[in-house]
N, C-alpha and C positions, 0 to 999 in steps of 0.2 A: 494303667495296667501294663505287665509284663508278660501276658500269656502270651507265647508266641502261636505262630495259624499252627497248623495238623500240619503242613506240607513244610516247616521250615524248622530248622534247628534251633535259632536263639536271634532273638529282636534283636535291631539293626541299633543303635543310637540315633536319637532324633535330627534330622538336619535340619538349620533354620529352623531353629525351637520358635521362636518369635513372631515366622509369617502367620498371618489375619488368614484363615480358610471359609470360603463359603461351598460346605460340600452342595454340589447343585443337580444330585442325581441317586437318591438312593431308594431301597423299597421295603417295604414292611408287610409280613405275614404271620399269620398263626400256623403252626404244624399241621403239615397237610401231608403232600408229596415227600417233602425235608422237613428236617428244622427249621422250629419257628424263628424270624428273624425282627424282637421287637424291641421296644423303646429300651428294656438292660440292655441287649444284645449291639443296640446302637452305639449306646451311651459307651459301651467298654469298645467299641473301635474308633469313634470319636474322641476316647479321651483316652487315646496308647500314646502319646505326647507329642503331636500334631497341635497347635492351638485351630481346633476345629469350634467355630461359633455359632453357626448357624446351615441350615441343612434344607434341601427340597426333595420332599416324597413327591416321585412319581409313578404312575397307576402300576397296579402288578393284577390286578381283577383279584382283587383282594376284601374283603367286609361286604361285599354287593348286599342290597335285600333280599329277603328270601320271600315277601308277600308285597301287597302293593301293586300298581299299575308295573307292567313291566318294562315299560320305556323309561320309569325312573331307576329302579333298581342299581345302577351303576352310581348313584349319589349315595349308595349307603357306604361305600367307599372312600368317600371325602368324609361323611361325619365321623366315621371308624377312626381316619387318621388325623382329623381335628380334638378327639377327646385325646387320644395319644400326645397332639401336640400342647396343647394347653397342657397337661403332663409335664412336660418338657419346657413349661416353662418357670420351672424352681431354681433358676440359676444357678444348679449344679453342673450343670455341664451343655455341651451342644443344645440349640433348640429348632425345633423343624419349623420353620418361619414360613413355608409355602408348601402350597400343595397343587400337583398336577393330576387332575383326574381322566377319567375317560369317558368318551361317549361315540356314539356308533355316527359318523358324520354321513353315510349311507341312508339313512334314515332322518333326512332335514326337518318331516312336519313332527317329528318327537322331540325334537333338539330345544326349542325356546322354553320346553317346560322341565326339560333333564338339566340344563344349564340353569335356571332360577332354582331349582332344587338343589344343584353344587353350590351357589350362590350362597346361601340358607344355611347349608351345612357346612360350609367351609370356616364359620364365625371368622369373618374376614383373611383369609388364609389362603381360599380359591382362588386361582391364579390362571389356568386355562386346563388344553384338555391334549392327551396324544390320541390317537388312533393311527396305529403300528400299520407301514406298507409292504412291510418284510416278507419277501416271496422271491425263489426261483424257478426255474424250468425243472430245474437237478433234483430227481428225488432223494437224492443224500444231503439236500439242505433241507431243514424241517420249513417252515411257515411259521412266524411270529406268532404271539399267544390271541393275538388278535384274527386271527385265521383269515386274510385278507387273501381277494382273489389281487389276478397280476392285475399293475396300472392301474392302481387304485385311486393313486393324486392325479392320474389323467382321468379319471371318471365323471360324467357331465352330472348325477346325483352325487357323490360326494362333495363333489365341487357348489352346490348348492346348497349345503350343508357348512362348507368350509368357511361360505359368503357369510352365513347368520354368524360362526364364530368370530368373525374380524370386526363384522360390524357393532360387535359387544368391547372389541378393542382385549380380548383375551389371547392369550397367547397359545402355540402350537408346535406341541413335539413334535418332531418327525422320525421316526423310524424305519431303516430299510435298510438293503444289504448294497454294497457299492455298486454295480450295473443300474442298480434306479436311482442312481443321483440326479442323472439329466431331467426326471420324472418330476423331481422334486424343483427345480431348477425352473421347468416351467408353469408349477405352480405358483412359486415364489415372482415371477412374472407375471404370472396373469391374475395377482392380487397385490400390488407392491406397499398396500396398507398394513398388510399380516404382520404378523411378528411371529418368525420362524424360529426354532431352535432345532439345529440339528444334531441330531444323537447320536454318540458313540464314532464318531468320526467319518461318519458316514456309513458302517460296518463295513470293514475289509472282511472278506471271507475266505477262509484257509483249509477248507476240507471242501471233500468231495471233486468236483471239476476244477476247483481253485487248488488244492491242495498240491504242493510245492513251486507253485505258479508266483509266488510275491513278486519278485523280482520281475516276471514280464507284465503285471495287470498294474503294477506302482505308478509308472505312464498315467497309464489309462487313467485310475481313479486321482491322479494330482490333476488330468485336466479338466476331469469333471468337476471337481474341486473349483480350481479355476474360473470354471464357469458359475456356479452358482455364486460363489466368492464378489458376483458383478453386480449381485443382488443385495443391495444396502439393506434390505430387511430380515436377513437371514442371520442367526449367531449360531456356533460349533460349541460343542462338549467334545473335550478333550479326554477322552479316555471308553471304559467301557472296550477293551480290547484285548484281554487278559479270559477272555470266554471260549470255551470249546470251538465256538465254531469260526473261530478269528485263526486257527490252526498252528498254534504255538504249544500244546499240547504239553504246558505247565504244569495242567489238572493229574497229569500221569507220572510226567520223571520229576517231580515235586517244582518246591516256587524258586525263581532266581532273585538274586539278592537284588538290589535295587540298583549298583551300578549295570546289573544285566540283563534289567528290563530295559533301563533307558539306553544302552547299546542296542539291545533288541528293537525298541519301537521308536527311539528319538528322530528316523527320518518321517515317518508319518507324521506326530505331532509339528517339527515341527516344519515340513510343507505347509500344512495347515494354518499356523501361526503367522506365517509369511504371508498365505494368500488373504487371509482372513483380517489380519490384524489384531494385534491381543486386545482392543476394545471391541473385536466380537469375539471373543474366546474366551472358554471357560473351563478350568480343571475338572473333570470330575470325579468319583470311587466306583460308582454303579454295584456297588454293595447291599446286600451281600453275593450278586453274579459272582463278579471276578476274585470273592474270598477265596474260590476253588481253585486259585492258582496263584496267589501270594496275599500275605496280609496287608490290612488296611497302612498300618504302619510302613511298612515296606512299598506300596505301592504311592504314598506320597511324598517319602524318600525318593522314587526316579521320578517322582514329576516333579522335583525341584532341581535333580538334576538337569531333567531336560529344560529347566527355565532358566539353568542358570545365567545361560550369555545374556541372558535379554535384563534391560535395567529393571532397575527397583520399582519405578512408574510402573511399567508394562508388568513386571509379574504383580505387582497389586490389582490390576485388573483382572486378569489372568486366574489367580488364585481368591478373587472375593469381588472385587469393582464392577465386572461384567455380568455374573449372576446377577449381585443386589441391583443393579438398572436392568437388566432383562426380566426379572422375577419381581419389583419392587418393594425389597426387600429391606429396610431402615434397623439402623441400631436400638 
């Protein structure tokens, strides 16, 4: 397709028509709050001429049940998006290969029967689960949709909870705003069997007490970086930083082309890249978030730019290698 977003004048021409994409971070809903964002709606940004081949829902508290034991109900979220993805698999375009659900790790003696319930529902597709840590002090930054109190990954009931999810060998999003990196950091230590994925780059945050701060808190959040970076069990999603509350404020004076994103955010990626290594890294869209401030199309135009220096190895990783072994994800 050719539509261009609402915020942008006329699609970009494709770069590197040819790279293999594993989008490894997008979400799906029914018209609710917004516009519904579902399998067409996917399919026409997956297939704006990206070779986009395969895709991972992760949770948005989207399809839950509405009857039933209530400690299951967060599984009806995985069947919702396994009937979607079985959908999607007519070999017309993208297919969503993985699914990341949710479940409340607060709540450990519910947890063995909400995860055989993902299990079930996922027709082999469940993949593990996030439970969002996203909080500050600052009443101008909201709390994640997971409405977590602070220091949630240092919590001794969470963390009892976290235990049962490692020991199933499932995997774990993490979600938070950058001041809680180090939180996560010593999670990721004090389980070095986990398999971590960290989201959105940690969330840099640009409004509120952060807001015209990039420049002095960059320091800060590349050492935190660093630190967790020491943690062999942890991989990064490269992206997810195009959102209101990243403070680039996109969403208002419209999207910039794709040389001026990646002018814009190519030092963050690629700190990141350097600490982490592109065999834990992975591109993502976090679509449709960051639709509100450039197109899909557009937005994996600068993530090719910012891959460009790195070889052809590295961005296959980068761009598909590292999902499909973090997610286990096969052709």
């Amino acid at each position: 397709m050719d539509k261009p977003s609402a915020t942008e004048a006329a699609p970009e021409a494709i770069l590197d028509p040819d790279r293999r994409i594993l989008d490894p971070h997008h979400h799906l809903w029914s018209a609710g709050a917004g516009p519904a964002y579902l399998l067409e709606d996917l399919r026409g940004d997956t297939g704006d001429g990206h070779r986009v081949e395969a895709t991972v829902f992760v949770e948005c508290m989207t399809g839950y049940l509405t009857e039933g034991p209530e400690a299951l109900r967060r599984s009806g979220e995985t069947a919702y998006v396994a009937r979607i993805a079985r959908a999607s698999q007519d070999g017309k375009g993208a297919r969503i290969a993985a699914i990341v659900g949710s479940a409340d790790l607060l709540a450990p003696d519910d947890l063995d029967a909400l995860l055989d319930a993902h299990v079930e529902a996922g027709e082999g597709l469940f993949r593990g689960i996030r439970h969002a840590a996203a909080w500050d002090a600052s009443d101008a930054i909201r709390p994640s949709h997971h409405h977590p109190p602070p220091h949630l990954y240092l919590d001794a009931t969470f963390r009892r909870g976290f235990a049962k999810l490692v020991a199933r060998g499932l995997t774990f999003d993490a979600w938070l705003f950058h001041p809680q990196i180090p939180e996560l950091t010593d999670l990721a230590r004090a389980f070095p069997g986990a398999r971590i994925i960290l989201d959105h780059l940690g969330g840099p945050l640009g409004i509120g007490p952060y807001a015209g701060k990039r420049d002095e808190y960059f320091p800060r959040w590349r050492a935190d970086m660093a630190g967790l970076a020491t943690c062999p069990n942890v991989a990064v999603k490269l992206g997810g930083m195009a959102m209101p509350i990243n403070g680039w404020d996109w969403h208002k004076t419209g999207a910039p082309d794709s040389a001026a994103f990646a002018a814009a955010q190519g030092d963050w990626y690629r700190a990141a890249i350097d600490l982490f290594g592109p065999d834990r890294c992975m591109f993502e869209s976090n679509f449709p978030v960051d639709r509100a401030s450039l197109s899909y199309r557009t937005l994996w135009n600068g993530l090719k730019r910012i891959a460009a220096p790195y070889s052809e190895a590295e961005k296959d990783q980068m761009f598909s290698g590292t999902a499909a072994r973090v997610y286990g994800i096969r052709d």
